[in-house]
C-alpha atoms as an extended CHARMM CRD file, in Angstrom:
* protein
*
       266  EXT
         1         1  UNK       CA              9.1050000000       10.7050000000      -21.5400000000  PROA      1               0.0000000000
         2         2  UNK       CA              9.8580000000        7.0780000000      -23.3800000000  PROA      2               0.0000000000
         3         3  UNK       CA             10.5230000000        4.3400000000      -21.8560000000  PROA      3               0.0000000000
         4         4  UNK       CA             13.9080000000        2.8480000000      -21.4810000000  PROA      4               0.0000000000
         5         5  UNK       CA             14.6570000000        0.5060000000      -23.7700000000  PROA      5               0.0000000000
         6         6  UNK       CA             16.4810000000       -2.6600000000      -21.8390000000  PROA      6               0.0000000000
         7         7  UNK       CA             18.1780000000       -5.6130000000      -23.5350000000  PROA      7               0.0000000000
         8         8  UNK       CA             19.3340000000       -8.9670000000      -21.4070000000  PROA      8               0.0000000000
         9         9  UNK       CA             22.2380000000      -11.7600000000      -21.9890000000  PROA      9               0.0000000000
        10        10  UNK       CA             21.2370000000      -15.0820000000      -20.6320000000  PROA      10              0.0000000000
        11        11  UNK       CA             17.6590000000      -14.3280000000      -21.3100000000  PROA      11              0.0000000000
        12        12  UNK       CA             16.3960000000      -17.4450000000      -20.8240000000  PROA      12              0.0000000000
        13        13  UNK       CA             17.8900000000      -18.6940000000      -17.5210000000  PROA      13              0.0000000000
        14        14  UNK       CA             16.1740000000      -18.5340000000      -13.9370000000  PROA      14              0.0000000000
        15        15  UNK       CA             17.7330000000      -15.0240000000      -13.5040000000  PROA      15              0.0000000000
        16        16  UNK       CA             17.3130000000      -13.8790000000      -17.1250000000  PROA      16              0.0000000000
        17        17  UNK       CA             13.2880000000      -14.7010000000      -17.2010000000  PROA      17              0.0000000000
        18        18  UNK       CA             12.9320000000      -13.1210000000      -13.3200000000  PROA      18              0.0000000000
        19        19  UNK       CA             14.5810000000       -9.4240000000      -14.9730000000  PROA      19              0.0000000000
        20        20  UNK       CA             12.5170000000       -9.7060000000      -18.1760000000  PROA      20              0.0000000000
        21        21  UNK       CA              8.8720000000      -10.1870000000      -16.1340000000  PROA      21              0.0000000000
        22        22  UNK       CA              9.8880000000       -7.8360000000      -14.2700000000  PROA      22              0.0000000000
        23        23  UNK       CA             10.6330000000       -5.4650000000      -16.6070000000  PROA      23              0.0000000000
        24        24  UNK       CA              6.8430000000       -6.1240000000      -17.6730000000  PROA      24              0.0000000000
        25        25  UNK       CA              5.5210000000       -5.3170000000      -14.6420000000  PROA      25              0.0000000000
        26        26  UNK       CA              7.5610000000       -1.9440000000      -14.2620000000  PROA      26              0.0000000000
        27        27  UNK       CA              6.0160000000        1.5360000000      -15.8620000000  PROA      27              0.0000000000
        28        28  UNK       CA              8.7290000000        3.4390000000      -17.4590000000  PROA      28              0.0000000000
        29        29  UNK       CA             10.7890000000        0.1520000000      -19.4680000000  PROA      29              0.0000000000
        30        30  UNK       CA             10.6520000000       -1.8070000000      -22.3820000000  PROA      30              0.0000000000
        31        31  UNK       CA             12.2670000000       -5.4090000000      -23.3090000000  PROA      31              0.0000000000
        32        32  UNK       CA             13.9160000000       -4.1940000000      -26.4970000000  PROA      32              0.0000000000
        33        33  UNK       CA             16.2140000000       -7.2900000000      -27.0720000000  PROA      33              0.0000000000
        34        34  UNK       CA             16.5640000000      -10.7370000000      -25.2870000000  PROA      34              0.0000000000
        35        35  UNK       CA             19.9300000000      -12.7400000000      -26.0640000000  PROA      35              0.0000000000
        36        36  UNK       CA             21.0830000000      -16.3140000000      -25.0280000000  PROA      36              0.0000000000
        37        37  UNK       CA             23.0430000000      -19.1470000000      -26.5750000000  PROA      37              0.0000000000
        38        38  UNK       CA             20.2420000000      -21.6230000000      -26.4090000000  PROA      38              0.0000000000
        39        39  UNK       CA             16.2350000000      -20.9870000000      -28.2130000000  PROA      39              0.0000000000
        40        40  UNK       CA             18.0160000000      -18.4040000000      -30.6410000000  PROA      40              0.0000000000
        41        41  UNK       CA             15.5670000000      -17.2290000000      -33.6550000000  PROA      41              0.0000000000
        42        42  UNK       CA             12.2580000000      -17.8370000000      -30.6780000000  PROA      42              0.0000000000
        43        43  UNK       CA             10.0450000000      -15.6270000000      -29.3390000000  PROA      43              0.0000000000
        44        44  UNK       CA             11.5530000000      -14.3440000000      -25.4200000000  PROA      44              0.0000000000
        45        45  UNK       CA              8.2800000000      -14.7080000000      -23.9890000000  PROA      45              0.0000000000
        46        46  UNK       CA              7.0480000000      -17.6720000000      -25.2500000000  PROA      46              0.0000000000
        47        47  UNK       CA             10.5110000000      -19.4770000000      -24.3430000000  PROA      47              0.0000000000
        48        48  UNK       CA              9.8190000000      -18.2880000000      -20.7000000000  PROA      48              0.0000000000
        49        49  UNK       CA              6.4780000000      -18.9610000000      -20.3620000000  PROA      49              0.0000000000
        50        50  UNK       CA              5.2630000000      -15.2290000000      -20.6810000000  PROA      50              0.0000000000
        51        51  UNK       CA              3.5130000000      -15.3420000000      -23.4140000000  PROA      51              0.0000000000
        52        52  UNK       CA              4.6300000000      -13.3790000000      -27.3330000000  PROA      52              0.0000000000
        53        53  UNK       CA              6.5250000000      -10.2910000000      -26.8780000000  PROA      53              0.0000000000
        54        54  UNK       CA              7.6450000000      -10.5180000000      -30.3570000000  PROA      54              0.0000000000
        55        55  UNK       CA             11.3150000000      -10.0210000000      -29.5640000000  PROA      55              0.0000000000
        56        56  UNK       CA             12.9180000000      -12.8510000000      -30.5300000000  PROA      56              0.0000000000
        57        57  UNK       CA             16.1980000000      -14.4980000000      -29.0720000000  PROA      57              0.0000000000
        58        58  UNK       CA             19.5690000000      -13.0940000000      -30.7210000000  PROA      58              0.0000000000
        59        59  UNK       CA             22.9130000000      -15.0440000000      -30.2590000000  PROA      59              0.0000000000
        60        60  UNK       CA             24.9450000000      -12.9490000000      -28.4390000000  PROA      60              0.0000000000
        61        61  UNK       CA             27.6940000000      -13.1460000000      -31.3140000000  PROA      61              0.0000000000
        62        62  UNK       CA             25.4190000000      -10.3300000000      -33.0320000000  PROA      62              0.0000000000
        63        63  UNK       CA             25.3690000000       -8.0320000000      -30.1210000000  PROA      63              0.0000000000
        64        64  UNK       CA             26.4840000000       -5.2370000000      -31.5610000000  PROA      64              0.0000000000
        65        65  UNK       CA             24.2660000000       -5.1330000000      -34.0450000000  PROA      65              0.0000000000
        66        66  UNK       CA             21.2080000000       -6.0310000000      -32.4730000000  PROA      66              0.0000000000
        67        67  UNK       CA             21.8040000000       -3.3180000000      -29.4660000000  PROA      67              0.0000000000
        68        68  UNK       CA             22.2240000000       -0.2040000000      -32.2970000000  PROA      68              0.0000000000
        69        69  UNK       CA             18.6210000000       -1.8270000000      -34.5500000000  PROA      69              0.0000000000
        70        70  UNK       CA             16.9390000000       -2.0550000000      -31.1640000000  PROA      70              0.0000000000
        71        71  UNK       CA             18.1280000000        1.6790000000      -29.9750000000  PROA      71              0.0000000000
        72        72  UNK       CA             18.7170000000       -0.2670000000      -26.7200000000  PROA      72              0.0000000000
        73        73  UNK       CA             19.6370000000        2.0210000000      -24.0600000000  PROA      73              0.0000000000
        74        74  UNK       CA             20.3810000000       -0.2350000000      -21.1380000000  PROA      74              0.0000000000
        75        75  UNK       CA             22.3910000000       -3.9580000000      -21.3260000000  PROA      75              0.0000000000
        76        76  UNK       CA             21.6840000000       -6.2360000000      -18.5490000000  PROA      76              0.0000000000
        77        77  UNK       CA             24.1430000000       -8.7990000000      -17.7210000000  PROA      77              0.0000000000
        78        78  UNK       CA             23.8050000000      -11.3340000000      -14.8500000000  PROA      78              0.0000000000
        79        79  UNK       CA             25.5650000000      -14.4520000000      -16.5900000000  PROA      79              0.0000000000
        80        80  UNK       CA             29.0870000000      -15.9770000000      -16.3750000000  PROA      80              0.0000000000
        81        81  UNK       CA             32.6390000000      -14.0610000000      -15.6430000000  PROA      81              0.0000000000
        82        82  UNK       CA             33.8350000000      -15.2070000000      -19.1870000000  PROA      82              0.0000000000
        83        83  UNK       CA             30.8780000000      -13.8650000000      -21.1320000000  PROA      83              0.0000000000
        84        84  UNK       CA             30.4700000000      -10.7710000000      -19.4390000000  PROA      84              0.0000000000
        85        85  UNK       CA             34.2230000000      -10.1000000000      -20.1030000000  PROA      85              0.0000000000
        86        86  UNK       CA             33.6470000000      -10.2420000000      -23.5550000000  PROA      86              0.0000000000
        87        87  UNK       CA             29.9640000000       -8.6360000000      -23.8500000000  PROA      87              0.0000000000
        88        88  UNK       CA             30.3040000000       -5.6570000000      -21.9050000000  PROA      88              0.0000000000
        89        89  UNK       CA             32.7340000000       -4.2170000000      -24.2730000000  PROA      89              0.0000000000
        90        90  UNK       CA             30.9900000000       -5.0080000000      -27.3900000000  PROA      90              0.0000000000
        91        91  UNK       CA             27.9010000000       -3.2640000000      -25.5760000000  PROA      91              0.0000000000
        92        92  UNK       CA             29.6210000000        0.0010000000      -24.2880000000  PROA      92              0.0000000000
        93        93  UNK       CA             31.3360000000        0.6050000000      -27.7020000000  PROA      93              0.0000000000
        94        94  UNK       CA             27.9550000000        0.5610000000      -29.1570000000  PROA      94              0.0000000000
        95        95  UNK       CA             26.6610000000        3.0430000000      -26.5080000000  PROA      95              0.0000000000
        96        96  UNK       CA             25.0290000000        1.2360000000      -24.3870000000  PROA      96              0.0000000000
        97        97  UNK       CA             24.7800000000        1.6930000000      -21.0270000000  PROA      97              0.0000000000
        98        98  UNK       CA             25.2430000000       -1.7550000000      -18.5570000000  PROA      98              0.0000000000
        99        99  UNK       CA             23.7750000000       -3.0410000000      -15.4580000000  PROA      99              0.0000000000
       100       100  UNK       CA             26.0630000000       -6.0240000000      -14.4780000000  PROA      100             0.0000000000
       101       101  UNK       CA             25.6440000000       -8.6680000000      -11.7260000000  PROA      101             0.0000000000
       102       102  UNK       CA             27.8730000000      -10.8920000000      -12.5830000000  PROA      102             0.0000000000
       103       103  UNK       CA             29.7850000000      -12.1030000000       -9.9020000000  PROA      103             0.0000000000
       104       104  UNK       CA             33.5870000000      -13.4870000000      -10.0960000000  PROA      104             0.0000000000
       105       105  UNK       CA             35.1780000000      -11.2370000000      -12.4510000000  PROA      105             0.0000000000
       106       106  UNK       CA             39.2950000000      -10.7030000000      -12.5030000000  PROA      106             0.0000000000
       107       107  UNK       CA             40.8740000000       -7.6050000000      -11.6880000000  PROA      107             0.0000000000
       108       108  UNK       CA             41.7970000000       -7.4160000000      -14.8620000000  PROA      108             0.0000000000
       109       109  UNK       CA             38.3680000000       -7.7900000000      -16.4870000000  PROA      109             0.0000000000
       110       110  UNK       CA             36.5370000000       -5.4820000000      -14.5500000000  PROA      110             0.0000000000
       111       111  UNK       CA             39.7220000000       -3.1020000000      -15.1840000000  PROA      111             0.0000000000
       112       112  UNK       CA             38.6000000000       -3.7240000000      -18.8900000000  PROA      112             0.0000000000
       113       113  UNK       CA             35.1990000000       -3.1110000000      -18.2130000000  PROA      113             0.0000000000
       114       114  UNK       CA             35.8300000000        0.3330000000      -16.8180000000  PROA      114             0.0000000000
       115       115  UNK       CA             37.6430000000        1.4320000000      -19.1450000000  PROA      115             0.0000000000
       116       116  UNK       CA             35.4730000000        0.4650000000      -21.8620000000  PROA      116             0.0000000000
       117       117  UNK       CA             32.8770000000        2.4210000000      -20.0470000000  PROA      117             0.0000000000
       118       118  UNK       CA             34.8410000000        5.4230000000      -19.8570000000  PROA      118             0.0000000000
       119       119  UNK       CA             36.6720000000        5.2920000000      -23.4750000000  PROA      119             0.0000000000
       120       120  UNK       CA             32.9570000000        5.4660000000      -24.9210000000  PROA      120             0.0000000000
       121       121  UNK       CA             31.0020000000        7.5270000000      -22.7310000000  PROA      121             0.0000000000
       122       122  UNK       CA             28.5000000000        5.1800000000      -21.0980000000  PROA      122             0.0000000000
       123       123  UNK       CA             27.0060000000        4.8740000000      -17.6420000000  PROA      123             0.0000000000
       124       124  UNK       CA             27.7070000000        1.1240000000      -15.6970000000  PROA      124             0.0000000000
       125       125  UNK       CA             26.3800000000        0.1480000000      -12.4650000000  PROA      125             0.0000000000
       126       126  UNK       CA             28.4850000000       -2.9830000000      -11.3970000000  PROA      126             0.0000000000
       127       127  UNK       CA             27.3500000000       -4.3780000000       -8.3380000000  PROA      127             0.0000000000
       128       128  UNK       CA             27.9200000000       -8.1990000000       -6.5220000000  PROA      128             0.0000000000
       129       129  UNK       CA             24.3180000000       -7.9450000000       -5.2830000000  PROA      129             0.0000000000
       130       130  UNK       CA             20.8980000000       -5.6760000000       -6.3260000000  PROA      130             0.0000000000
       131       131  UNK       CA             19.5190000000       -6.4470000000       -3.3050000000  PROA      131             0.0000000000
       132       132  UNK       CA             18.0960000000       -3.4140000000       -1.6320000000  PROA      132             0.0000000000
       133       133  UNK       CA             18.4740000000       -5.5420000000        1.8770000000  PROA      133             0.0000000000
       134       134  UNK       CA             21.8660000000       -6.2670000000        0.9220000000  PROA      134             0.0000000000
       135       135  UNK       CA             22.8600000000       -2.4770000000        0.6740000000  PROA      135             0.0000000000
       136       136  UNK       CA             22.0660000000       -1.6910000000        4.3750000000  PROA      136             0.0000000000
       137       137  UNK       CA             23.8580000000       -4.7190000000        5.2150000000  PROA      137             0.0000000000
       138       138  UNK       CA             26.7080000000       -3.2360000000        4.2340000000  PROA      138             0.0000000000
       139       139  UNK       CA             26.0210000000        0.0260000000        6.0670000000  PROA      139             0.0000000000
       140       140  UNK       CA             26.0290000000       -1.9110000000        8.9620000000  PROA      140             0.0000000000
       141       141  UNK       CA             28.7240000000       -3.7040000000        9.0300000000  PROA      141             0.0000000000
       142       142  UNK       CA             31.0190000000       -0.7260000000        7.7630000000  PROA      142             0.0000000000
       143       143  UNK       CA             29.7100000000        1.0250000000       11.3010000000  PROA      143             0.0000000000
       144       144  UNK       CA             30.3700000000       -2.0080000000       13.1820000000  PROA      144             0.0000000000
       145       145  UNK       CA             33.8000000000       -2.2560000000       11.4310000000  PROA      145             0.0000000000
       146       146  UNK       CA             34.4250000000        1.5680000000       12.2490000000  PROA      146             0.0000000000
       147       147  UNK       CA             33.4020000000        1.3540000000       15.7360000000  PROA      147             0.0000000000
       148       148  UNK       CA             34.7750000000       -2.0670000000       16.9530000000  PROA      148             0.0000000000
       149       149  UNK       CA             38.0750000000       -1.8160000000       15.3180000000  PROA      149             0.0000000000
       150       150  UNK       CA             40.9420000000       -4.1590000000       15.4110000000  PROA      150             0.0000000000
       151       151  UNK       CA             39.8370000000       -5.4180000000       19.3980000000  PROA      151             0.0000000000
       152       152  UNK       CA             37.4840000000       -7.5790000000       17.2480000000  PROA      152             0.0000000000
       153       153  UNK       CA             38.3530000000      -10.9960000000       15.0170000000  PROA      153             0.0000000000
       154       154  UNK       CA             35.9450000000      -11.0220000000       11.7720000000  PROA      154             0.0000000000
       155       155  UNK       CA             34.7800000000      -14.0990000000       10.4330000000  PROA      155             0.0000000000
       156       156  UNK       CA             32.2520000000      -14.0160000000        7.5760000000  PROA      156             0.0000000000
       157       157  UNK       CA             30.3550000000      -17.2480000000        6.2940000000  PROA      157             0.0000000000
       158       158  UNK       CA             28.6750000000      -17.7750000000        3.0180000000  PROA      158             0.0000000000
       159       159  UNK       CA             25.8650000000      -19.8150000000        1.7420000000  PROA      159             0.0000000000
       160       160  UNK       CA             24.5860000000      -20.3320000000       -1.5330000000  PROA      160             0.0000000000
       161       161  UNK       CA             23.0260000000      -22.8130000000       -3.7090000000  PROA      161             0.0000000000
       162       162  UNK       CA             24.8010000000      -25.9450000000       -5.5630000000  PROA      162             0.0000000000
       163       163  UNK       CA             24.5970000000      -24.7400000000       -8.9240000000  PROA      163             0.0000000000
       164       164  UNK       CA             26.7530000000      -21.5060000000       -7.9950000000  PROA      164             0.0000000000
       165       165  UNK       CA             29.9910000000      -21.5880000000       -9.9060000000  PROA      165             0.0000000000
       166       166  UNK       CA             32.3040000000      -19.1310000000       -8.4270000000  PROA      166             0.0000000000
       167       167  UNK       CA             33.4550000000      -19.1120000000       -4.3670000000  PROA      167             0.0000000000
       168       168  UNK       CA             33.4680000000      -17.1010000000       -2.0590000000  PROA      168             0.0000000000
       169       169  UNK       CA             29.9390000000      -14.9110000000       -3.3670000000  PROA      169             0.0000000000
       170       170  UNK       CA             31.0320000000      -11.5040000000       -4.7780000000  PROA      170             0.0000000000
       171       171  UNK       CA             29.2880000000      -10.6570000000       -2.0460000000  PROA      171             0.0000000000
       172       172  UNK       CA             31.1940000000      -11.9500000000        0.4110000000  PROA      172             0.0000000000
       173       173  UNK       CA             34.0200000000      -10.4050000000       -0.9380000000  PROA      173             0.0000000000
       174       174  UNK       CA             32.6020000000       -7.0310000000       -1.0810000000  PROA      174             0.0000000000
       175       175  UNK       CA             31.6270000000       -7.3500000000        2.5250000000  PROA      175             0.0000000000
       176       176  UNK       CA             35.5430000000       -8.1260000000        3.1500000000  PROA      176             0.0000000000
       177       177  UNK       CA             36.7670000000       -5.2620000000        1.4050000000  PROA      177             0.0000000000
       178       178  UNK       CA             34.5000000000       -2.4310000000        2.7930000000  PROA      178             0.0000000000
       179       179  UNK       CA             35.2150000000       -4.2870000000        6.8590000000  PROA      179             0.0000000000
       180       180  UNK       CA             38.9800000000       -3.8270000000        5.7800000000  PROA      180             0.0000000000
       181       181  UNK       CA             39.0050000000       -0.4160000000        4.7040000000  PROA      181             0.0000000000
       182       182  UNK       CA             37.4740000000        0.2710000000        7.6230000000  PROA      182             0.0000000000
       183       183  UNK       CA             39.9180000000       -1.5300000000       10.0850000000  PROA      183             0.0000000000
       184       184  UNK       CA             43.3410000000        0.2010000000        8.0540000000  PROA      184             0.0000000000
       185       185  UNK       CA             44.0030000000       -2.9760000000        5.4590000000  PROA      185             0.0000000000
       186       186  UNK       CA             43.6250000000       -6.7330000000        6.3400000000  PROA      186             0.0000000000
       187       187  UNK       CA             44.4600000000      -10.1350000000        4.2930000000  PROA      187             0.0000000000
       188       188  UNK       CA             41.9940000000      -12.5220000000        3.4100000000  PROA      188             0.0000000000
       189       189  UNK       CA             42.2090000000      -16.1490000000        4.7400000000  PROA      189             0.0000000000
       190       190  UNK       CA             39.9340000000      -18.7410000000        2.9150000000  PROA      190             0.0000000000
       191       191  UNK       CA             38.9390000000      -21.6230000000        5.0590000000  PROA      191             0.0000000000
       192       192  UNK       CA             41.6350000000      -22.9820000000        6.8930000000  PROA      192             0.0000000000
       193       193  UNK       CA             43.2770000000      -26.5720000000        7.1830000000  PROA      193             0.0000000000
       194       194  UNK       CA             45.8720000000      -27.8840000000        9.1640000000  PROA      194             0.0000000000
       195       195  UNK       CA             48.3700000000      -25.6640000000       11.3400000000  PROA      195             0.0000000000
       196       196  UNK       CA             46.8810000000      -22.3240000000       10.9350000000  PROA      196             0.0000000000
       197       197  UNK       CA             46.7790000000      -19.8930000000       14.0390000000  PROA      197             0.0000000000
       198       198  UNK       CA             44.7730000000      -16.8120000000       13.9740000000  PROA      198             0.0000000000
       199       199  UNK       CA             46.2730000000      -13.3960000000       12.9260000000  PROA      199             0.0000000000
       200       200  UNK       CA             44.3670000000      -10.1880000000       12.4630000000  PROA      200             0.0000000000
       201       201  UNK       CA             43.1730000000      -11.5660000000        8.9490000000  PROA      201             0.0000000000
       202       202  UNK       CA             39.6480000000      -11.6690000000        7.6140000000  PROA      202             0.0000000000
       203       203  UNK       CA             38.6250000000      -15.3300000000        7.4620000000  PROA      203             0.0000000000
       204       204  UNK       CA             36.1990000000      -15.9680000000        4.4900000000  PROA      204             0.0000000000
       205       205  UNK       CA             34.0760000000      -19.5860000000        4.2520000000  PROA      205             0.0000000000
       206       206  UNK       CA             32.1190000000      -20.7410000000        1.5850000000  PROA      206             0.0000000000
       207       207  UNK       CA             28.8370000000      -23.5670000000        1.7900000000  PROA      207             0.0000000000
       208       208  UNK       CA             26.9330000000      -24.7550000000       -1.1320000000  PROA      208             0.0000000000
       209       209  UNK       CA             24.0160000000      -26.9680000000       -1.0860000000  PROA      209             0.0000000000
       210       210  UNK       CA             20.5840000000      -27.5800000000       -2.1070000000  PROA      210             0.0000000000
       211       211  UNK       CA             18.6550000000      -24.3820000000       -3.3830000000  PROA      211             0.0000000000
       212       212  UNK       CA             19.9650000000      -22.1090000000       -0.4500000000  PROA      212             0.0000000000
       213       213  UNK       CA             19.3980000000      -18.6110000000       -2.6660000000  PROA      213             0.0000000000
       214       214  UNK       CA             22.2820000000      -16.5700000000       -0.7200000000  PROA      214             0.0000000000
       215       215  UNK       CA             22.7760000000      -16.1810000000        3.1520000000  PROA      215             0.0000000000
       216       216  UNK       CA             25.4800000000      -13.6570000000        4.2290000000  PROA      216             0.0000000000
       217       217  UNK       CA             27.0560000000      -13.8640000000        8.1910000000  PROA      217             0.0000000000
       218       218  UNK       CA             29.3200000000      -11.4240000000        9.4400000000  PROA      218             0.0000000000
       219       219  UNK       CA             30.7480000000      -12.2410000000       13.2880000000  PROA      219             0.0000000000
       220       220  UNK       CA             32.7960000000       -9.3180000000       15.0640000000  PROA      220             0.0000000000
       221       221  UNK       CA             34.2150000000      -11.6730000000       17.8870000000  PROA      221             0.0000000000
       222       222  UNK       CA             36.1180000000      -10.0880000000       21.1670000000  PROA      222             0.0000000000
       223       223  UNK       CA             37.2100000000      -12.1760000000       24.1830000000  PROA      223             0.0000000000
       224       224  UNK       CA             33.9340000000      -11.7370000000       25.9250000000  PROA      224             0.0000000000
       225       225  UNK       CA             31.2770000000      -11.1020000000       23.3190000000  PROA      225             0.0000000000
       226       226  UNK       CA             30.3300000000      -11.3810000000       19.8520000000  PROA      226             0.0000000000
       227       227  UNK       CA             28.4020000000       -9.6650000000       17.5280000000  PROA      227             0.0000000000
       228       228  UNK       CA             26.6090000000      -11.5800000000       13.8830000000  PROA      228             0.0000000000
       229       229  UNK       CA             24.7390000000       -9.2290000000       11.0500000000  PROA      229             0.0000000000
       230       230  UNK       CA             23.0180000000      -11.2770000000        8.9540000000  PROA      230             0.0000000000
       231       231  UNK       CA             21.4480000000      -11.3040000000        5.4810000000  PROA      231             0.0000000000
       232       232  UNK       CA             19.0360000000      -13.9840000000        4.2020000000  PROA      232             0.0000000000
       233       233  UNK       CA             17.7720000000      -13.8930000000        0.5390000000  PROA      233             0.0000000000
       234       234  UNK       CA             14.4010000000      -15.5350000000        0.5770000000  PROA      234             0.0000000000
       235       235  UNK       CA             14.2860000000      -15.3580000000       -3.2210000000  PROA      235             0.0000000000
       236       236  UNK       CA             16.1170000000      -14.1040000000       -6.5800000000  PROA      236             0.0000000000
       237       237  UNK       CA             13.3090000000      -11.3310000000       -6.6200000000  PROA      237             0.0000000000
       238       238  UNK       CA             15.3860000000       -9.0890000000       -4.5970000000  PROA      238             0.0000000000
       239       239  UNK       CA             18.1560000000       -8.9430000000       -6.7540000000  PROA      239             0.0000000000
       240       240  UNK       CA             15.7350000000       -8.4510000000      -10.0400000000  PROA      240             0.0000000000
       241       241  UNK       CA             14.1950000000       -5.6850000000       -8.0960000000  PROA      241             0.0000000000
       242       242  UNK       CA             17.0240000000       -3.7370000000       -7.8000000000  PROA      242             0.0000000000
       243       243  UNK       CA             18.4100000000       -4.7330000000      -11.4930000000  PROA      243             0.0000000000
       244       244  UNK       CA             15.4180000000       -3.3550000000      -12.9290000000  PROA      244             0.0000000000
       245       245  UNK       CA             15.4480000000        0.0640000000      -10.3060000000  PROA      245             0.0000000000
       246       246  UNK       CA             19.5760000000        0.5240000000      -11.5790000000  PROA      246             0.0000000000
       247       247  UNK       CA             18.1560000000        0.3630000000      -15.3200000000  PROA      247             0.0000000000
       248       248  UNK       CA             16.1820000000        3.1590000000      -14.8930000000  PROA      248             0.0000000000
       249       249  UNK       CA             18.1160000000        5.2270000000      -12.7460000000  PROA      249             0.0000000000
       250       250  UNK       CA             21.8660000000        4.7580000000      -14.9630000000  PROA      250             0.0000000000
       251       251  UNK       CA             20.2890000000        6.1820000000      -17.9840000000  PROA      251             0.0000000000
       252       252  UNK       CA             19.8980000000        9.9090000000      -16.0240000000  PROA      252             0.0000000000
       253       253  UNK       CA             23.6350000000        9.4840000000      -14.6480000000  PROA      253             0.0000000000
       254       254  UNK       CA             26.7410000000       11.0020000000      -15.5990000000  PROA      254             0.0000000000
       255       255  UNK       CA             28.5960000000        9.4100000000      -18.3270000000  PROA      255             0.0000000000
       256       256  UNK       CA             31.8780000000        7.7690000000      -18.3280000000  PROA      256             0.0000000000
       257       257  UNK       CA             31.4300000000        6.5600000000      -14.6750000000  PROA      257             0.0000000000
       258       258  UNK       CA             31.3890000000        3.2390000000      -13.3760000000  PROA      258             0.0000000000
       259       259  UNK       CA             28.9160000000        3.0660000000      -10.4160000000  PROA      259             0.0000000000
       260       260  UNK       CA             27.7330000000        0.5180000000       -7.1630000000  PROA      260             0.0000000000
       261       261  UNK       CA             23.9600000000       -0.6430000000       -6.0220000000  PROA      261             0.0000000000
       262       262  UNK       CA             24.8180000000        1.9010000000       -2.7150000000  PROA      262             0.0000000000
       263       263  UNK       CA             24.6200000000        4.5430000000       -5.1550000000  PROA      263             0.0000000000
       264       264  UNK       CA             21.3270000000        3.6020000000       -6.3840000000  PROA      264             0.0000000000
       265       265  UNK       CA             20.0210000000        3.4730000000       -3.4570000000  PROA      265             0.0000000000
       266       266  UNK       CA             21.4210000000        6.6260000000       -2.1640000000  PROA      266             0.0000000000
């Protein structure tokens, strides 16, 4: 069986040179294109300190065409909203199927996404966090969501590093959405200032400083008692580990579908 063949936009960031040694170290992939809007026409690995790969950097204007010389099967994308709005189009209409991290997109762009996926008959795994950790996080707090029901106030906190652009996480927000599912449908508060009693809502905070990688709280609070799940994220390895794992395991998927990590893993 051949390897998959995996391209990356923003190869040359912190994230983007994590997923491509990575993708060295795993059996079963290739790097078959690297593109970024800085070190264009260079050699991926020598820009990142891994040494000639001899695929060289490609400005992300010539997607298309790269993608289709490469026979790239799999496009990841863990960069900015705005890019990925544009990119993951371009990449699905040339049959290519995506792995996408990035965090903060609209309604409407990930509505975009989707249907660009389905339109051209591609698999997508779209996911606010490829942490394996992260997935039975979730499970957990969808249990403790079923069982404590509304008798509980949730609260969930959010830490991340200074350089993050978008607030709350994506993961945040997904832990939100699957607690209010569970509880029949809540609104989202975010922070709070001034006159502000407590409803049933889902009160989301957001902290940035320093080089904090990502630290998720959850707090189920009754009169008497309170209950906190917590995820820490040590280090961006987790989420490359599970970025790599999705590239692999979209291309055998069903096409047309738009899929989450939890899948994945399940």
């Amino acid at each position: 069986m051949s390897d998959v063949r995996v391209a990356l936009v923003g190869a040359c960031g912190k994230m983007g040179s994590l997923i491509i040694r990575r993708l060295l170290a795993t059996d079963g992939v290739a790097l078959s294109a690297a593109f970024d809007l800085v070190n264009i026409g260079k050699d991926v690995g020598e820009v990142i300190g891994a040494g000639k790969l001899n695929v060289l950097v490609s400005d992300s204007k010539d997607l298309s065409s790269v993608l289709k010389e490469t026979r790239t099967d799999v496009l990841i994308d863990f960069t900015i909203a705005p890019a990925t709005a544009v990119n993951a189009p371009v990449a699905a209409a040339a049959g290519v199927n995506l792995i996408i991290g990035t965090t903060g997109l609209t309604a409407e762009q990930r509505t975009n996404i989707t249907e660009a996926v389905i339109k051209n008959n591609v698999s997508a795994v779209i996911s606010s966090n490829y942490s394996i950790g992260v997935g039975v996080f979730f499970k957990l707090i969808r249990d403790a969501a079923r069982y404590l029901g509304n008798d509980y106030d949730v609260e969930i906190i959010e830490a991340h590093h200074n350089q993050k652009k978008d607030a709350p996480s994506g993961t945040a927000m997904t832990a939100a959405e699957i607690i209010s599912k569970e509880m029949g449908g809540k609104d989202f508060v975010f922070g709070r200032e001034g006159l502000c009693p407590r409803g049933k809502e889902i009160g989301i905070h957001a902290v940035r400083g320093g080089d904090i990688v990502g630290d998720h709280t959850v707090m189920f609070i009754g009169n008497s008692e309170r209950i906190e799940l917590r995820h820490q994220a040590h280090s961006r390895e987790i989420f490359v580990g599970g970025a790599v794992m999705a590239a692999k395991w979209v291309v055998s998927q069903k096409k047309g579908v738009v899929y989450e990590m939890s899948d994945v893993l399940n």
